[in-house]
DRENRO-574742 format. One record per residue (C-alpha): x, y, z; residue in three letters. Coordinates in steps of 0.5 Angstrom, whole numbers, padded with zeros to 4 digits, always signed. Layout:
<kolgus>
XYZALA
...
</kolgus>
This chain:
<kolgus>
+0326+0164+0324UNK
+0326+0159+0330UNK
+0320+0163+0333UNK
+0312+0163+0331UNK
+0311+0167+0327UNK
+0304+0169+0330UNK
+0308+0172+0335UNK
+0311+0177+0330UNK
+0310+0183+0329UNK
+0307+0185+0323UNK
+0313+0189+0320UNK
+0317+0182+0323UNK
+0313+0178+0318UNK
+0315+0183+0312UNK
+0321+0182+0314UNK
+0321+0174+0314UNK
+0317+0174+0307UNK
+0323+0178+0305UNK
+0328+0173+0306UNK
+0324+0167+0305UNK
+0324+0171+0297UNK
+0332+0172+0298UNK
+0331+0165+0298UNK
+0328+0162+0293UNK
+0332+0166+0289UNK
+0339+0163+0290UNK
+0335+0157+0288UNK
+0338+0152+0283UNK
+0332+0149+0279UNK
+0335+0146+0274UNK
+0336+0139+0278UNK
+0329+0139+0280UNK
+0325+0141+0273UNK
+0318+0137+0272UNK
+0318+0130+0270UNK
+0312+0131+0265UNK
+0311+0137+0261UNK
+0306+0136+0255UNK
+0303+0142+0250UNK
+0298+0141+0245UNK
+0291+0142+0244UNK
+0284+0140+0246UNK
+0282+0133+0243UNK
+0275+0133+0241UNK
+0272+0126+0239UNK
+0267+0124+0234UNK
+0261+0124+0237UNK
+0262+0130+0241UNK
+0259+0135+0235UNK
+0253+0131+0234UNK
+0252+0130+0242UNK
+0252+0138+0243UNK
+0247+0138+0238UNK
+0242+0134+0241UNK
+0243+0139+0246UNK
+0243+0146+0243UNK
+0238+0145+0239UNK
+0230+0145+0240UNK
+0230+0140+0234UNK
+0236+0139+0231UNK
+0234+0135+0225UNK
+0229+0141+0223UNK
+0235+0145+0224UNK
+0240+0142+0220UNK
+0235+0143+0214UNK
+0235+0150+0216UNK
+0242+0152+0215UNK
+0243+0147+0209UNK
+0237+0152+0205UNK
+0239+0159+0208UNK
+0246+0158+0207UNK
+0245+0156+0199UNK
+0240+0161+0199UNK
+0246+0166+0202UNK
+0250+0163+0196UNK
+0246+0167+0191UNK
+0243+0159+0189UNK
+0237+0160+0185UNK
+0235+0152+0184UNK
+0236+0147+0190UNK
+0236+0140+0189UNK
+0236+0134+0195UNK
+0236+0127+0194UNK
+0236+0121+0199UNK
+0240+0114+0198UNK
+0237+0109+0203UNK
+0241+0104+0203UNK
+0248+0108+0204UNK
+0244+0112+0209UNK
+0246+0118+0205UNK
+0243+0126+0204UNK
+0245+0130+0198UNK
+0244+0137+0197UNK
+0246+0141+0191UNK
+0245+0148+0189UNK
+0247+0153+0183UNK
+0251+0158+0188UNK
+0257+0162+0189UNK
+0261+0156+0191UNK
+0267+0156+0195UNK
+0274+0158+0194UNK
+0280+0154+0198UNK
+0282+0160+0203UNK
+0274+0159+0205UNK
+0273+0153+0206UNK
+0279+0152+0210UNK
+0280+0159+0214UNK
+0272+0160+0214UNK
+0268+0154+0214UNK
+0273+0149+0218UNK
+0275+0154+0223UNK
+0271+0153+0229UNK
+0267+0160+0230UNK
+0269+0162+0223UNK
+0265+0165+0218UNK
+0265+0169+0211UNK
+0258+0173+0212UNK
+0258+0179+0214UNK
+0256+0183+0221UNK
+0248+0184+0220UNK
+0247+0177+0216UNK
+0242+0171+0217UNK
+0247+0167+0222UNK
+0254+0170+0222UNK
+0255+0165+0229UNK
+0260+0161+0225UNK
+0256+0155+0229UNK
+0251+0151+0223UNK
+0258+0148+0221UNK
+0258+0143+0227UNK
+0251+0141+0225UNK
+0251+0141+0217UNK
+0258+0136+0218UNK
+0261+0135+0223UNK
+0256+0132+0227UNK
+0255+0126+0222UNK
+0259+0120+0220UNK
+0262+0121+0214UNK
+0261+0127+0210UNK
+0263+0130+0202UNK
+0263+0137+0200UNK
+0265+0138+0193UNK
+0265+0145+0190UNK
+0269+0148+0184UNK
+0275+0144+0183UNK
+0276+0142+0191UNK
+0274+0136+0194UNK
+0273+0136+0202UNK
+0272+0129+0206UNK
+0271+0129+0214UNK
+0269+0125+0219UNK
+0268+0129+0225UNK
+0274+0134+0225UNK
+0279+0130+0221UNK
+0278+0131+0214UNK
+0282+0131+0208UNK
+0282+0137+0201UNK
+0283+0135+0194UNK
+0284+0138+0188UNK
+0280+0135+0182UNK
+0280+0136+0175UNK
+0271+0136+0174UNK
+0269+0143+0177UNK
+0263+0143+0179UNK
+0259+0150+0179UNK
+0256+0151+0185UNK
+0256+0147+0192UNK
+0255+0139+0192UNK
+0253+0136+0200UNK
+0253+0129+0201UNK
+0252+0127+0209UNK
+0252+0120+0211UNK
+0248+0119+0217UNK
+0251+0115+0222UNK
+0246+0108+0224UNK
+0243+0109+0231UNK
+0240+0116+0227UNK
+0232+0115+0224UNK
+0233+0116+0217UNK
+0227+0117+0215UNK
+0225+0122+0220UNK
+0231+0126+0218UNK
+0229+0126+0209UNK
+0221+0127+0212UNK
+0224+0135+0215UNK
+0227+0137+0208UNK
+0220+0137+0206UNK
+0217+0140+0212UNK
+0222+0145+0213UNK
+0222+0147+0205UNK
+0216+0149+0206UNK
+0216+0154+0211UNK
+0221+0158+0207UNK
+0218+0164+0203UNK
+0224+0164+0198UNK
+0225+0165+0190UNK
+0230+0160+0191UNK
+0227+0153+0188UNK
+0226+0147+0192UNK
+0226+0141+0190UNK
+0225+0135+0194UNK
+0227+0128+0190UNK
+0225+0131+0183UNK
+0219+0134+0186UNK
+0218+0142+0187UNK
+0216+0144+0194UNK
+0213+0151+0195UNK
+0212+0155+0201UNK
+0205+0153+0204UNK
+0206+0158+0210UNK
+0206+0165+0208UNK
+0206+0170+0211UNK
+0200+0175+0209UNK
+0198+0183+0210UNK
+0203+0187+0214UNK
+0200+0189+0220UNK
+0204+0192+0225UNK
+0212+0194+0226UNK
+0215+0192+0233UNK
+0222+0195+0235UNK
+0225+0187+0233UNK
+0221+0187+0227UNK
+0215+0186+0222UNK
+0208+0182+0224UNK
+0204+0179+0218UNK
+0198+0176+0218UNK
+0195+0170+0213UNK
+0187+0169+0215UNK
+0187+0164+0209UNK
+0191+0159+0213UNK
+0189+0155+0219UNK
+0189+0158+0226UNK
+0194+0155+0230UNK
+0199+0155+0237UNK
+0205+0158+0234UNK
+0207+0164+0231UNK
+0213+0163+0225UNK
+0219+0167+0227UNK
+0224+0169+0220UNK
+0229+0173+0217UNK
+0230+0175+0210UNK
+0223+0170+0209UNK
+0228+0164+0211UNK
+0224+0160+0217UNK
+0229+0160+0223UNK
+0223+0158+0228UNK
+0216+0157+0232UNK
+0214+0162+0238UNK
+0208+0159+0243UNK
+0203+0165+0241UNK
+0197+0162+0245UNK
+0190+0158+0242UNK
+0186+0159+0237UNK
+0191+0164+0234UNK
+0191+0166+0226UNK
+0198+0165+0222UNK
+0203+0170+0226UNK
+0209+0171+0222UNK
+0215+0175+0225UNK
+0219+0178+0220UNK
+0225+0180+0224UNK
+0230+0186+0222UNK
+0234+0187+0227UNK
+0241+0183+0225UNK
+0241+0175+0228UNK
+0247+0177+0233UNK
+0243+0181+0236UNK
+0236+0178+0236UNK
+0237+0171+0236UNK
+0241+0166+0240UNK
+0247+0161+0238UNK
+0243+0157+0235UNK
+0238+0161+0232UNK
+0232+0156+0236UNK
+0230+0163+0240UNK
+0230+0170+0241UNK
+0234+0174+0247UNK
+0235+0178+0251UNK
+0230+0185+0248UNK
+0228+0182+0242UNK
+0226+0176+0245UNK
+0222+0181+0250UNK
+0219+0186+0246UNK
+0216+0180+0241UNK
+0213+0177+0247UNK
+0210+0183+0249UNK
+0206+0183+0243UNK
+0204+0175+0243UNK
+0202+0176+0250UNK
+0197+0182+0248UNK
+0195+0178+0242UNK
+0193+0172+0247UNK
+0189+0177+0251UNK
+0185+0181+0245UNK
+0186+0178+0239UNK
+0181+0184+0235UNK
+0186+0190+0237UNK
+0192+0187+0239UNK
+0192+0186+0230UNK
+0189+0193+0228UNK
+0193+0195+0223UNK
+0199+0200+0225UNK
+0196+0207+0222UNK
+0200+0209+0217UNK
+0196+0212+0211UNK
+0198+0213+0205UNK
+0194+0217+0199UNK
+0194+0217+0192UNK
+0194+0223+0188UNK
+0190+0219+0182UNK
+0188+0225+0177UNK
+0190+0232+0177UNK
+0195+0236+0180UNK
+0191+0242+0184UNK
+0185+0238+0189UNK
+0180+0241+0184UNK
+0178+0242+0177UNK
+0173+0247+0175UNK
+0172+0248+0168UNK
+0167+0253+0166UNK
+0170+0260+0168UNK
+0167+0267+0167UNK
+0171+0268+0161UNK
+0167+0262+0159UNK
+0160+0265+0161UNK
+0162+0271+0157UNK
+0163+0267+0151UNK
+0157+0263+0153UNK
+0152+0269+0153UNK
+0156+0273+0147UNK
+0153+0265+0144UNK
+0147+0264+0144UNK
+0145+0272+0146UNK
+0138+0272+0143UNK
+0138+0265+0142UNK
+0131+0261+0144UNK
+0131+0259+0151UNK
+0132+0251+0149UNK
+0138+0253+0145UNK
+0142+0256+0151UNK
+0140+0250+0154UNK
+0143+0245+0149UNK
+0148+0249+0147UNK
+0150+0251+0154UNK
+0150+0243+0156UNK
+0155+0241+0150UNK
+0160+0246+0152UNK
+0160+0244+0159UNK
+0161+0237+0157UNK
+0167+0239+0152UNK
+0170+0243+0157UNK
+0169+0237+0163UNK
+0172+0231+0161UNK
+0168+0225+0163UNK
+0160+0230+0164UNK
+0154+0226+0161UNK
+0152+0231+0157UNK
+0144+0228+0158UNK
+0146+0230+0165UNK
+0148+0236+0164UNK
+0142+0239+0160UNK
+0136+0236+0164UNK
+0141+0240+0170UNK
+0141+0247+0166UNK
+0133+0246+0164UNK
+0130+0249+0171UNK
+0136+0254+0171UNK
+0135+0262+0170UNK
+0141+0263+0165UNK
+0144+0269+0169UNK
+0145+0265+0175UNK
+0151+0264+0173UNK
+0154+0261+0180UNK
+0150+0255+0179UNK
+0152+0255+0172UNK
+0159+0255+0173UNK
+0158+0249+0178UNK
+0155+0245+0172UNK
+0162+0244+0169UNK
+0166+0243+0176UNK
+0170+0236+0175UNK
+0173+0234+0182UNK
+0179+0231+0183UNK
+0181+0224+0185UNK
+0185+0223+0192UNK
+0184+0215+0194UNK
+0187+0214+0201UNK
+0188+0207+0204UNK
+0193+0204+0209UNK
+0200+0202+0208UNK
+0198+0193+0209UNK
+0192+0195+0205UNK
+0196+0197+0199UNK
+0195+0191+0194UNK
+0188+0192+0197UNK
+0187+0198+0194UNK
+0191+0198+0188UNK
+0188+0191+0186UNK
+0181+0195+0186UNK
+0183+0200+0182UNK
+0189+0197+0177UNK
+0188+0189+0177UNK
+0185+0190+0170UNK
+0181+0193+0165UNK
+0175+0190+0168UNK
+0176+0192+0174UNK
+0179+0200+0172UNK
+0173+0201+0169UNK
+0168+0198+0175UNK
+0171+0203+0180UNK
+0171+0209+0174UNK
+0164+0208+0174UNK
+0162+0207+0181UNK
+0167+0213+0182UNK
+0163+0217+0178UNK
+0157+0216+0181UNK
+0159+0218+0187UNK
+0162+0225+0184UNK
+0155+0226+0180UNK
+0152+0224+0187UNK
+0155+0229+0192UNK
+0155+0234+0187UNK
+0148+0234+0185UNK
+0146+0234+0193UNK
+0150+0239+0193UNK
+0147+0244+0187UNK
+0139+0241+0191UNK
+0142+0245+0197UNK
+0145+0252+0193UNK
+0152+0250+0196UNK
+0157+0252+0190UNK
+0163+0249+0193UNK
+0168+0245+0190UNK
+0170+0238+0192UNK
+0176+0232+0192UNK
+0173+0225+0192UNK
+0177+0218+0192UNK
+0176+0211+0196UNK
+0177+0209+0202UNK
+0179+0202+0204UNK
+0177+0204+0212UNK
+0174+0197+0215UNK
+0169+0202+0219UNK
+0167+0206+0215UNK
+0163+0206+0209UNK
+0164+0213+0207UNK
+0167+0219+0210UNK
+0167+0227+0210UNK
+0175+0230+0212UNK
+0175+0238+0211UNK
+0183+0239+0211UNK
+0186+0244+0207UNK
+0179+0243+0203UNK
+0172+0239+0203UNK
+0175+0231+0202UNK
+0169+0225+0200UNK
+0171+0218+0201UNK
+0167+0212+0199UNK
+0169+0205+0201UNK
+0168+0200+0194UNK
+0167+0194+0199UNK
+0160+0197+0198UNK
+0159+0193+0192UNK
+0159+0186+0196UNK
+0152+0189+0197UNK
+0150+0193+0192UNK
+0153+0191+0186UNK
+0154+0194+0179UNK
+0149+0190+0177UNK
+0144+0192+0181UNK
+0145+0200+0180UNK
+0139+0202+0181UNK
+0140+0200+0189UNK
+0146+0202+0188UNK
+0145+0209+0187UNK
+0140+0209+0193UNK
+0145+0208+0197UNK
+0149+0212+0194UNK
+0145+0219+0195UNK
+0144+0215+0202UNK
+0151+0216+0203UNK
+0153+0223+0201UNK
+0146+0226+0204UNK
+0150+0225+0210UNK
+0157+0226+0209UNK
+0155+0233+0206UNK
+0151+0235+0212UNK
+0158+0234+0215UNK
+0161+0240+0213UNK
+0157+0245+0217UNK
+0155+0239+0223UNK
+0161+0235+0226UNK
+0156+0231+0231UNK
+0151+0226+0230UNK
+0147+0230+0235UNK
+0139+0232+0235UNK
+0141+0239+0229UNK
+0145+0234+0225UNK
+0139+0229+0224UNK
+0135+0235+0223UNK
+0140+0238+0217UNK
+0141+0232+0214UNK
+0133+0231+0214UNK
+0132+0239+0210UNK
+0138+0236+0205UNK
+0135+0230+0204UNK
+0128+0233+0202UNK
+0131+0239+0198UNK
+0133+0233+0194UNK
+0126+0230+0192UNK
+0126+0235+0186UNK
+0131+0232+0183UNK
+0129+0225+0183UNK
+0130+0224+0175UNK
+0137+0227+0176UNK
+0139+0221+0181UNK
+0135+0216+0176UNK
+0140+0218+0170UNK
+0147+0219+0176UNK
+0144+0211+0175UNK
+0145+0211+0168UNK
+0153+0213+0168UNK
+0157+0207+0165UNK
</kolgus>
């Protein structure tokens, strides 16, 4: 080993680090053992919690509220209770939850990382614990029987004879925190959560003053809603389950965003739930940057149609038959020509559920009493399909079921509608039958789909310019509509032969102008 060792060759080198391992085996370690062997743990000072959260959270105050209600309302609460003492520097928050047993409190929320949620829940990081205790002065945790009270990361658990139902908090806020700034965002952040949980704030009732509005569209992280009745804003608000977590910079002058996230918080949100990340956090943003840029589209509705099937089970109800005409003539066979007519009117409006019987007599005067077609047609009752979309639902359902008053403000306009369509219909000797129903499209008035059948839609939202009040206008309007829609059914375009077919339409319906007169009549 005398000679340099870069001079070796490479298999002279391996052979030396042999010996040198040779070596340190024959050697006796005991006498040489370290002076200082030390095994614990890592140590964690009282103003570690608090400092972190200061620099984990956007705004830990904000925060810490936050992760106070979601946690009672996961707890099954359905009452919350938070009261301040000034001269304690104190906050207590009481609910009427599950509580905690002892294994819970010990393996679960004093554990750094623990947590009894499951895989999917709000929260679920087991990180909240080092800002709703921890980071504070003193803090007391009754529950049941079990008394808990800490200081940063010592604390001490007691059993005690008064059980208490449910989860009492009392934090202790330590001096050189603003107090006052802290009690204030119990309020502000209450009020951001959309809960049947009651809040209560020092004995006074706090309700949610953002909430969330129409569905609008469904993004892969989660849902949007809109509220056009709450002020514009920068921000949209981010929430799971309905419980606020936080705000997203949208842009300027932005209707009330709320994302409603779907996606399990693990994989949607960061630690300290401030923000979204990685896919989430770019597919929400996607969306905002499109809002920014326009506004009109970017809020268009995700088109999900659905229909109701509002009476009948066949798309169509014709009522008078051949066999009824037989009948019919067998009848009245040898009667006046007034008698057929009387009695003709009669049967079809016993037959019909809902005909005018006015109605159909003056349609029978100027009719051969063996054309039988167009008698038949008299006594067809169509069948009602309403359509409207998914966020346009309690819409829709308000209109046609929000009381009595209102039921039978859209069965009058309905059938105005259907009397209106089938008397232009039998104007122009077009037998065919016909479903109708409400349309709640924001750009159409009236619509005409010819799928599996001939489908006329009508928007109620006319009422706000021709009211029931005024039905005479309203008829108007009516026969307007339906003049052109019936044109659709052999005519697609607007081009120069569908104005041309909806002029001849329109003046084989002059004849009939005391039929729309008492179509005006319908109650």
């Amino acid at each position: 080993m005398e000679n340099d060792v870069r001079t070796k060759t490479l298999e002279e080198r391996m052979a030396l680090c042999d010996e040198v391992k040779a070596l340190v085996k024959k050697c006796d370690f005991d006498n040489h053992k370290p002076k200082i062997e030390i095994n614990g743990k890592v140590s964690v000072s009282g103003a570690y919690f608090l400092k972190m959260a200061k620099a984990d959270y956007r705004n830990y105050r904000q925060a810490l509220w936050r992760e106070i209600y979601q946690n009672s309302i996961d707890a099954g609460a359905t009452e919350i209770q938070v009261t301040f003492n000034k001269e304690e520097r104190s906050m207590t928050i009481m609910d009427n939850g599950c509580g905690m047993d002892l294994e819970t409190l010990t393996d679960k929320l004093l554990a750094l990382g623990g947590t009894k949620k499951a895989e999917g829940s709000v929260g679920a990081f087991g990180k909240a614990k080092e800002l709703e205790l921890f980071s504070w002065k003193e803090y007391m945790l009754r529950t049941h029987n079990l008394l808990l009270m800490g200081s940063g990361d010592d604390y001490s658990i007691t059993e005690i004879e008064d059980n208490f139902d449910g989860t009492s908090i009392t934090l202790y806020i330590q001096e050189g925190e603003d107090f006052g700034c802290m009690c204030d965002y119990a309020t502000t952040v209450a009020q951001r959560i959309e809960t049947n949980c009651k809040i209560y704030v020092e004995g006074n009732p706090i309700s949610c003053k953002h909430q969330k509005g129409e569905f609008r569209k469904t993004l892969d992280v989660g849902d949007i809603y809109i509220n056009e009745n709450l002020p514009s804003n920068y921000y949209a608000q981010v929430r799971m389950n309905g419980i606020w977590m936080f705000e997203q910079y949208v842009g300027s002058d932005i209707p009330h965003v709320t994302l409603e996230l779907s996606e399990d918080s693990i994989k949607a949100m960061t630690s300290n739930r401030d923000g979204l990340k990685d896919r989430s956090l770019a597919n929400a943003q996607e969306f905002f940057q499109k809002l920014a840029a326009d506004r009109k589209s970017t809020l268009f509705p995700d088109k999900v149609e659905i229909k109701l099937h509002a009476k009948g089970t066949d798309g169509e109800q014709i009522h008078v038959s051949d066999e009824d005409m037989e009948f019919m003539e067998a009848r009245f066979n040898g009667v006046s020509r007034e008698q057929f007519i009387m009695g003709f009117a009669k049967f079809v409006a016993m037959q019909a559920d809902g005909i005018d019987e006015k109605l159909a007599k003056m349609r029978v005067v100027d009719t051969d009493r063996h054309d039988y077609d167009r008698l038949k047609y008299f006594g067809f009752r169509w069948d009602t399909i309403h359509k409207y979309e998914k966020w346009q639902e309690k819409q829709a359902k308000d209109f046609l079921d929000g009381s009595n008053v209102k039921a039978r403000r859209a069965k009058t306009l309905l059938t105005m509608w259907g009397e209106t369509i089938k008397q232009i219909l039998l104007d122009i000797r077009k037998y065919t039958p016909f479903t109708i129903g409400f349309t709640w499209d924001e750009n159409k008035q009236a619509e005409l789909v010819n799928e599996g059948g001939i489908h006329f839609y009508l928007n109620p939202n006319i009422l706000e310019k021709q009211p029931l009040t005024n039905k005479k206008e309203l008829a108007r309007k009516l026969r307007l509509l339906a003049t052109h829609e019936t044109t659709h059914i052999d005519r697609d375009y607007h081009d120069e032969h569908f104005m041309m077919g909806m002029e001849e339409t329109m003046e084989k319906t002059w004849k009939s102008d005391k039929l729309y007169e008492q179509i005006a009549k319908i109650k």
